[in-house]
C-alpha positions, 0 to 999 in steps of 0.5 A: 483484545485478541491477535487474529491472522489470515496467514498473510497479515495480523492484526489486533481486534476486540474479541467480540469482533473476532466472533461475529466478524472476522471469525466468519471471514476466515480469519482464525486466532493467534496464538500467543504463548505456543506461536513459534517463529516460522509459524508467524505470517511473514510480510512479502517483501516489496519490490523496489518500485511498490517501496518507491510508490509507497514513499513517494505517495506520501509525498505532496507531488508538488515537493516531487522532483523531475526524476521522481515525475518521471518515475512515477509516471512510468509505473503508472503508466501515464502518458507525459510526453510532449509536457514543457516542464515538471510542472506540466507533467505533474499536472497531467499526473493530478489529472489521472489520479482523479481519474484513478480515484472516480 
């Protein structure tokens, strides 16, 4: 197994991965024994509303509470005016992750 990195990510592949994959997609090896800390690819941070996205995804919508519907609603910009209730909106939600997933 070797490390590779395209400068933003690192990942840990089989040598002959890297040869006849990776290599050609620009990714390049890490190297390990002279790799410095300021040479190191470092993870964009993640603004508050990419970690809440990424949490509450994990999720099952049904556990999601009124808020979090509302919330997520928002940043994906799907419309849930004129639901009753959270149940209703977290329909409306399901309806357009479906959409979102064809």
């Amino acid at each position: 197994m070797v490390k590779i990195t395209n400068g933003a990510n690192v990942f840990e592949v089989t040598r002959g991965a890297f040869d006849g994959i990776y290599s050609r997609q620009g990714y390049r090896l890490v190297n390990e024994g002279k790799a410095q800390k300021d040479e190191a690819p470092k993870a964009p941070e993640m603004s508050d509303d990419d970690k809440f996205l990424a949490d509450i995804e994990e999720k099952p919508i049904s556990q999601w509470n009124k808020e979090e519907v509302k919330r997520y609603a928002e940043l994906k910009g799907i419309d849930i005016s004129g639901t009753k209730n959270a149940n209703e909106a977290k329909e409306r939600i399901k309806q357009a992750m479906a959409t979102e997933q064809e």
